[in-house]
C-alpha positions as a Python dict, from the first residue, in 0.01 Angstrom:
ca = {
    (1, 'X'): (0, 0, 0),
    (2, 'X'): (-101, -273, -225),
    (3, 'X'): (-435, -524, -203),
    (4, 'X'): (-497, -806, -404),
    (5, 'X'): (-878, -831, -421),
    (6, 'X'): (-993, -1089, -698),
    (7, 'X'): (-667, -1036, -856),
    (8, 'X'): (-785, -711, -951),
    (9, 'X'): (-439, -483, -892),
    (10, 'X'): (-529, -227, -620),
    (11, 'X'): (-335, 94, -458),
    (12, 'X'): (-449, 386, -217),
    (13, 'X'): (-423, 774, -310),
    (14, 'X'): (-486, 994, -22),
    (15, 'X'): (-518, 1352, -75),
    (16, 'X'): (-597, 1637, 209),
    (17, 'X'): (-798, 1961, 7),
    (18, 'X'): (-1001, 2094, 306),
    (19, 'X'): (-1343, 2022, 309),
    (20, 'X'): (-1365, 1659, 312),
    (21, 'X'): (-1730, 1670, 152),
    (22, 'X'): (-1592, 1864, -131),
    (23, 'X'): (-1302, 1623, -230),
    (24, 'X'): (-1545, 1319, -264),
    (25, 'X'): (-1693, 1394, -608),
    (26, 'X'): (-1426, 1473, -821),
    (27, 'X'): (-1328, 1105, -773),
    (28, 'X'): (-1603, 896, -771),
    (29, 'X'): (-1776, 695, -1046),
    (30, 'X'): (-1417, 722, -1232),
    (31, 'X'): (-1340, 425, -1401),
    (32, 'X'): (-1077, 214, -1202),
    (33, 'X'): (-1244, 397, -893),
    (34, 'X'): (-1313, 153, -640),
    (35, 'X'): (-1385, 403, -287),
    (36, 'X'): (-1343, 719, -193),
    (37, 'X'): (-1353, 724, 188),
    (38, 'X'): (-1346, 1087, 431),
    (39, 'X'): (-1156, 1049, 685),
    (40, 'X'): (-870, 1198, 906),
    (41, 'X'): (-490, 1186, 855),
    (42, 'X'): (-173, 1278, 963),
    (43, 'X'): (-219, 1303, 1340),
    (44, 'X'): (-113, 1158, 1693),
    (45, 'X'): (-475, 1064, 1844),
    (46, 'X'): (-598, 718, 1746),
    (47, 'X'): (-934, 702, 1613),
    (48, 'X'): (-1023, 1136, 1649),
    (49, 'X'): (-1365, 1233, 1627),
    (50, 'X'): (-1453, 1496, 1391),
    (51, 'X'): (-1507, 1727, 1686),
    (52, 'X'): (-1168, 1672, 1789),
    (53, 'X'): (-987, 1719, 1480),
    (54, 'X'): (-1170, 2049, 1474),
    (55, 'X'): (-979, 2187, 1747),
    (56, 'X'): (-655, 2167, 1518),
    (57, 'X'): (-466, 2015, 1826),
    (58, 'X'): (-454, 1601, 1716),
    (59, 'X'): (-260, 1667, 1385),
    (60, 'X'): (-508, 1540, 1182),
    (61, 'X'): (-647, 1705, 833),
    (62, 'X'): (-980, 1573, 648),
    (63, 'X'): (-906, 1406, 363),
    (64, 'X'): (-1021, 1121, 124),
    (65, 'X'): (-841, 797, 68),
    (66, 'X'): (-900, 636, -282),
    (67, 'X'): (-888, 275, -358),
    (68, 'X'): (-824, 223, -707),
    (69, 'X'): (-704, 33, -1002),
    (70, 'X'): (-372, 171, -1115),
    (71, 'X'): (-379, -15, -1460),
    (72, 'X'): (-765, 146, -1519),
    (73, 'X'): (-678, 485, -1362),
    (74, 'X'): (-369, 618, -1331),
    (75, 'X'): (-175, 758, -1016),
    (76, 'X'): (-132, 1064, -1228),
    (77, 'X'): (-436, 1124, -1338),
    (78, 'X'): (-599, 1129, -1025),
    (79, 'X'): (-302, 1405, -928),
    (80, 'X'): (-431, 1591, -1207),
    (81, 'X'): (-737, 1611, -1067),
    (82, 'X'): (-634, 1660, -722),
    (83, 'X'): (-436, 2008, -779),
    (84, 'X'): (-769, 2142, -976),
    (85, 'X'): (-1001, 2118, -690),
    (86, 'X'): (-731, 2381, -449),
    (87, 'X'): (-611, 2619, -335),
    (88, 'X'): (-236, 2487, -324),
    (89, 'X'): (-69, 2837, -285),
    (90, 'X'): (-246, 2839, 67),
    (91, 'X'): (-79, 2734, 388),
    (92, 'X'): (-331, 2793, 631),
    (93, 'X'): (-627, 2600, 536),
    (94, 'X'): (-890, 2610, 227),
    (95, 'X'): (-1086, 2885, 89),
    (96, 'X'): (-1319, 2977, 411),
    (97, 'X'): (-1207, 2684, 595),
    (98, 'X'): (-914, 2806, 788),
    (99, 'X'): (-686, 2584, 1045),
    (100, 'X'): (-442, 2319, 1051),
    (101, 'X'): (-742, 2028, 1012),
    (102, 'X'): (-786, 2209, 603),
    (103, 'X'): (-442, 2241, 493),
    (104, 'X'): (-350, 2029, 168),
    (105, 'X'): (-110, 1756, 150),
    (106, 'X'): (-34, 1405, -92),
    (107, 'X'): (-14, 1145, 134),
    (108, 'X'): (202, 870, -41),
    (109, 'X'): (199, 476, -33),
    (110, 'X'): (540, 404, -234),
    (111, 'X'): (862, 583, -297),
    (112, 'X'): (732, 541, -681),
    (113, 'X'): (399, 775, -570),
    (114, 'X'): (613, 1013, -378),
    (115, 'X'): (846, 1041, -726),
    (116, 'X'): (517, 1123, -907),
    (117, 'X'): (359, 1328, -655),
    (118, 'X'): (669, 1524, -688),
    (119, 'X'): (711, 1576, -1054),
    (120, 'X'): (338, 1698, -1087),
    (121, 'X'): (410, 1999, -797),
    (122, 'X'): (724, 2056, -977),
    (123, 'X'): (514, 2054, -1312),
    (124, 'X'): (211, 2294, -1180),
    (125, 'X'): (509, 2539, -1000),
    (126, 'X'): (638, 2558, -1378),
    (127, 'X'): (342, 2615, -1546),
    (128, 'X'): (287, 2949, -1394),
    (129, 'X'): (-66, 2907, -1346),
    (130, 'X'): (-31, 3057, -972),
    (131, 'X'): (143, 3368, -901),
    (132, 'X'): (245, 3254, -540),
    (133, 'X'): (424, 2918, -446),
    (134, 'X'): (316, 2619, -465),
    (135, 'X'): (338, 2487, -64),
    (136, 'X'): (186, 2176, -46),
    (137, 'X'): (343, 1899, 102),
    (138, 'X'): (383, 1580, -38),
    (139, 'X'): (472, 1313, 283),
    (140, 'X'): (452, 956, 326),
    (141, 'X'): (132, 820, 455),
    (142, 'X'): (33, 763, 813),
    (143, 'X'): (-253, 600, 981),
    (144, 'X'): (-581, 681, 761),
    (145, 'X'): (-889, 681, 1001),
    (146, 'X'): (-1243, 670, 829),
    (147, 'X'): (-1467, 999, 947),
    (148, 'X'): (-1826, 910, 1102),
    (149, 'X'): (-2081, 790, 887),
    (150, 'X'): (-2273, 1124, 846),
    (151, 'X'): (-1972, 1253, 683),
    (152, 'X'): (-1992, 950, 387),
    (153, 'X'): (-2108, 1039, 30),
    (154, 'X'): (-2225, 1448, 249),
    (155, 'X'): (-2320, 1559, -164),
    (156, 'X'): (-2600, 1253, -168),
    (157, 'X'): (-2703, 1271, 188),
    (158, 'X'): (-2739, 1672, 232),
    (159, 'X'): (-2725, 1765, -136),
    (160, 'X'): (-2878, 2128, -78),
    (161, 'X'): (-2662, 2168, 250),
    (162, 'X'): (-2383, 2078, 10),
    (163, 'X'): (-2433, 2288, -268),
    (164, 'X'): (-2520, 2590, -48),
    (165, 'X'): (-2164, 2549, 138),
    (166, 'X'): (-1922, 2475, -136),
    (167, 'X'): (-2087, 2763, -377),
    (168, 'X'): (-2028, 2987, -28),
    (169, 'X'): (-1691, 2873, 55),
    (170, 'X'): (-1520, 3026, -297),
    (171, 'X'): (-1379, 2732, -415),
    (172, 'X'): (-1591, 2641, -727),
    (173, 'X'): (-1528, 3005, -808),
    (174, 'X'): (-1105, 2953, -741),
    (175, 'X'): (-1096, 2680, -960),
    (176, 'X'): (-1308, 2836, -1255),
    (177, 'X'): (-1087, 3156, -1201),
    (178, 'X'): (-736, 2944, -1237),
    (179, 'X'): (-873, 2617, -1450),
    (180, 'X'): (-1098, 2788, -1760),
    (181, 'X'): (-809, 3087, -1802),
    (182, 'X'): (-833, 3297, -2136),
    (183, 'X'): (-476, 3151, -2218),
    (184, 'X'): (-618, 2795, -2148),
    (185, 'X'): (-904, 2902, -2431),
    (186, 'X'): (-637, 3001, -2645),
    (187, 'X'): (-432, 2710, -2612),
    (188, 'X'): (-745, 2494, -2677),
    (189, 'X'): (-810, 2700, -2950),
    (190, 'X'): (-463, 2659, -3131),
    (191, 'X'): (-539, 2253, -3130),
    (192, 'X'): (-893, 2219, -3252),
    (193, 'X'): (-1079, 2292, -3582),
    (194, 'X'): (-1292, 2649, -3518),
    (195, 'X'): (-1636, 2438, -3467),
    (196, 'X'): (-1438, 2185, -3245),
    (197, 'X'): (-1388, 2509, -3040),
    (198, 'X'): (-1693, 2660, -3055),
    (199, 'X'): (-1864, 2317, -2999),
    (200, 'X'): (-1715, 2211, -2709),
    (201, 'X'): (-1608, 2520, -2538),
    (202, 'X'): (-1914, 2757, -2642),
    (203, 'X'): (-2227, 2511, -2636),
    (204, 'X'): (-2245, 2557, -2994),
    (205, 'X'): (-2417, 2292, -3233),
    (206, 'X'): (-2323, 2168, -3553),
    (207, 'X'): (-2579, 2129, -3828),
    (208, 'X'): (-2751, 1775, -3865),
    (209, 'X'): (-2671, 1576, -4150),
    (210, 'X'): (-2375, 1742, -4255),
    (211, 'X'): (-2164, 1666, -3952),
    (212, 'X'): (-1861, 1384, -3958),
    (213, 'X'): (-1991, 1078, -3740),
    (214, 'X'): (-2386, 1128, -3816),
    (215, 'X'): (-2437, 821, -4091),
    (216, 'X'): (-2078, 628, -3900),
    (217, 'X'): (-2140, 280, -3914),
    (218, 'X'): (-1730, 195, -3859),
    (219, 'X'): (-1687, -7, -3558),
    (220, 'X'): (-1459, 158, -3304),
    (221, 'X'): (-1435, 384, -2980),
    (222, 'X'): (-1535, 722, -2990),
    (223, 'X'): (-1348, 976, -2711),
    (224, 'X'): (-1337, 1319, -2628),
    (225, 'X'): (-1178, 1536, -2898),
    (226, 'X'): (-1013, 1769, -2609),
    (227, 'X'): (-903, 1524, -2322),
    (228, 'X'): (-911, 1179, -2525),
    (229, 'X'): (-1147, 1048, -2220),
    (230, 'X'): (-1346, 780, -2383),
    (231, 'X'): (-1712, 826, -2441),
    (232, 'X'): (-1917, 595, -2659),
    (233, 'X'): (-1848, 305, -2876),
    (234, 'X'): (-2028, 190, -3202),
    (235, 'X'): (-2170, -65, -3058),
    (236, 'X'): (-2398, 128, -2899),
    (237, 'X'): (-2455, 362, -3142),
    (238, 'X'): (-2825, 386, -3365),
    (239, 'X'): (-2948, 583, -3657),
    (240, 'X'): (-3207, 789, -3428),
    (241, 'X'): (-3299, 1018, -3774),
    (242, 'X'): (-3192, 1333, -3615),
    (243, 'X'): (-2915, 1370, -3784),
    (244, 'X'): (-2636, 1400, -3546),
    (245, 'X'): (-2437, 1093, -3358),
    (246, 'X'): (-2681, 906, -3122),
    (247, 'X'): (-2583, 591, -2861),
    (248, 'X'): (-2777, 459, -2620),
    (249, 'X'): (-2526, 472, -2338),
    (250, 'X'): (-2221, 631, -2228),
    (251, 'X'): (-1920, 349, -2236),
    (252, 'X'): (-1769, 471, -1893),
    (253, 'X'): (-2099, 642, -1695),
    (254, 'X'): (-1836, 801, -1480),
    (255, 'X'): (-1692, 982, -1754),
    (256, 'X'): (-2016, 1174, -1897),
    (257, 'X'): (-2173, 1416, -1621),
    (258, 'X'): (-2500, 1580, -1689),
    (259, 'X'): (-2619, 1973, -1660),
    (260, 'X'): (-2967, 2123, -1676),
    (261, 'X'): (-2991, 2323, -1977),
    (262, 'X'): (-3265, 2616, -1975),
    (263, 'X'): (-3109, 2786, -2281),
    (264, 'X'): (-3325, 2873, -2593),
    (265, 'X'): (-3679, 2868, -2368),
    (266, 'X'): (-3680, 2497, -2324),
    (267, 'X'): (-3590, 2233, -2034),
    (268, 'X'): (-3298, 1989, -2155),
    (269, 'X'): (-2993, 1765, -1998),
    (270, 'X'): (-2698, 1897, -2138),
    (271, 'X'): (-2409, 1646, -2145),
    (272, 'X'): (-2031, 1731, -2073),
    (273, 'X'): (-1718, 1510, -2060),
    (274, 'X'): (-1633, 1449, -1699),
    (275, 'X'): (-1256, 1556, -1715),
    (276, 'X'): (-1262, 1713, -2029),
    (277, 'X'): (-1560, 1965, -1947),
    (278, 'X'): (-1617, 1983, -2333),
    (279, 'X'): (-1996, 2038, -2409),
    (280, 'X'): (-2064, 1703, -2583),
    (281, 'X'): (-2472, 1736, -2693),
    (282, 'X'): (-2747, 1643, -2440),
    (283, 'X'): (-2974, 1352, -2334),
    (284, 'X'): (-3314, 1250, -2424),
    (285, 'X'): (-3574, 1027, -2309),
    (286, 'X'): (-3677, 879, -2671),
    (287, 'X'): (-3424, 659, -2718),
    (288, 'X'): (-3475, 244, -2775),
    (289, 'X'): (-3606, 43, -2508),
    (290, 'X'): (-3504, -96, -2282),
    (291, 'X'): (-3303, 178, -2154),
    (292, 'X'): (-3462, 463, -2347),
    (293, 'X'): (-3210, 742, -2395),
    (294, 'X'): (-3084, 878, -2705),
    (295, 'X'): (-2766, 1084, -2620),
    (296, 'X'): (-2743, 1308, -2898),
    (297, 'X'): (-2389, 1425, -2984),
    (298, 'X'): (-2193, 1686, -3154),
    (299, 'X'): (-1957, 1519, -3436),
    (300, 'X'): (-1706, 1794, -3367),
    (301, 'X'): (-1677, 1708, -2977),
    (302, 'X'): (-1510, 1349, -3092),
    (303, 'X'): (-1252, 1145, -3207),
    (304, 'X'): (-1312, 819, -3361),
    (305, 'X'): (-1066, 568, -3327),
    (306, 'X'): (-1108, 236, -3496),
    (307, 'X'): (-1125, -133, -3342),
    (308, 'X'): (-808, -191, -3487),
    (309, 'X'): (-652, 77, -3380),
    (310, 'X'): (-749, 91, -3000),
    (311, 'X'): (-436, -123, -2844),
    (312, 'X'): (-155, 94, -3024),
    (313, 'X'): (-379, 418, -2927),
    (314, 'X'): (-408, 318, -2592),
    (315, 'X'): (-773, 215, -2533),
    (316, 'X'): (-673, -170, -2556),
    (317, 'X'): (-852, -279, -2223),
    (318, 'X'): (-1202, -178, -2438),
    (319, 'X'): (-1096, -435, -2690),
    (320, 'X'): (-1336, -675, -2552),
    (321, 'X'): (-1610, -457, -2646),
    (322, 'X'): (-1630, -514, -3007),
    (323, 'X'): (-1698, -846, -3175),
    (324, 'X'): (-1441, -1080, -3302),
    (325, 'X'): (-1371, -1187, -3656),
}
């Protein structure tokens, strides 16, 4: 289903991963992200409460329905990040969470989403991540009906309740089991330099002042050096004296999550790549007014690609960020 909404191209993903509370933040804040609504689909009873769909008997499963730019975010990306928050070898519901109302499913909008949908299970069954089928079913899309409003944005509302419950349900530990394997390390480690490596996948950090992008005055985009996500752009960037890359911003806030960092006896923000993972630098308060953060980063954990350079690499819609000759 298509919406025109300030002629801003618009589309609907809808994915079913048990938990409804736990399939909320992988999506959100993504650029191209509009919503991500819980909810109930798949079922006969119009309008089921959340007690009723936990009987298993209307049909329904919880799952979030995304609203999103396709030409900012990709129908295959967010599969990509769908089939690395479950358990898709699983037929009877999700990690603890057992019954009908947890299975997993792709609920599709368009024969051209089912044809995707479709090559990506096809693509994960190949990969031989999973030593059991994949089962999930990929269907078209019924009747999506929005859960109650205590189920909304459950991480911001009940944030301990919801980090007690998904670290107890075994699914963060699933996904680090099949998602961070020693032959994905290996493979990583076949493509990048051995400090790009040890940079982004061990926390390590490169020496100030003799790293690539510390003095970088070039105008440009700067991206992740493992999933190409982009980061920070030069226009943002300042000579801080520390000796390593420092911007004052993130270019996509979505795409740089934040970790407290107790390593080495002191109290820090590290700073990852959202889809990526890769261990980027951290944050500081001491950066320029008026925002006041210096994001210190790791040379290694980056790719620079020129303004010239961004249309033909694929970055053209942050053109506009860089001024004009």
């Amino acid at each position: 289903m298509n919406e025109n909404r300030s002629e801003e191209p618009v589309e609907y993903a809808t994915f079913a991963g048990g938990c409804f509370w736990c399939m909320v933040t992988p999506f959100e804040e993504l650029p191209g992200i509009i919503s991500v609504v819980s909810g109930y689909i798949g079922g006969d009873t119009v309008n089921p409460t959340y007690e009723e769909v936990c009987t298993h008997e209307t049909g329904h499963t919880e799952a979030v329905q995304i609203t999103f730019n396709p030409e900012k975010f990709p129908y295959e990306k967010l599969l990509d990040i769908y089939w690395r928050q479950i358990d898709p070898t699983d037929e009877g519901g999700q990690f603890h969470d057992r019954g009908s109302s947890y299975r997993t499913a792709i609920f599709t909008y368009s024969e051209e989403q089912q044809r995707k949908a479709e090559a990506s299970k096809a693509a994960l069954a190949q990969s031989g991540r999973f030593s059991k089928p994949i089962v999930t079913p990929i269907v078209p899309a019924t009747v999506f009906y929005s859960a109650e409003d205590y189920h909304q944005n459950y991480h911001k509302t009940n944030p301990l309740r919801y980090k007690m419950y998904r670290k107890g349900s075994g699914r963060d530990a699933f996904i680090a089991k099949h998602w961070n394997t020693e032959q994905d390390r290996e493979q990583l480690r076949s493509k990048l330099t051995k400090l790009q490596f040890e940079v982004t996948q061990n926390n390590a950090t490169e020496p100030p002042f003799h790293n690539e992008f510390w003095n970088h005055k070039e105008e440009g985009l700067y991206v992740d050096i493992v999933s190409g996500e982009p980061l920070f752009s030069s226009m943002d960037k300042f000579d801080s004296g520390c000796g390593w890359p420092s911007f004052t911003k993130p270019v996509e806030a979505g795409l740089v999550g934040e970790v407290e960092d107790y390593t080495h006896n002191m109290i820090r923000t590290e700073v990852r790549s959202r889809l990526g993972n890769s261990h980027l630098g951290h944050v500081f308060p001491d950066g320029p007014k008026p925002g006041g953060l210096r994001y210190c980063i790791n040379s290694a954990a980056l790719r620079f690609i020129p303004k010239a350079e961004l249309e033909q690499e694929g970055y053209g819609e942050y053109s506009g960020l860089f001024r004009t000759e």
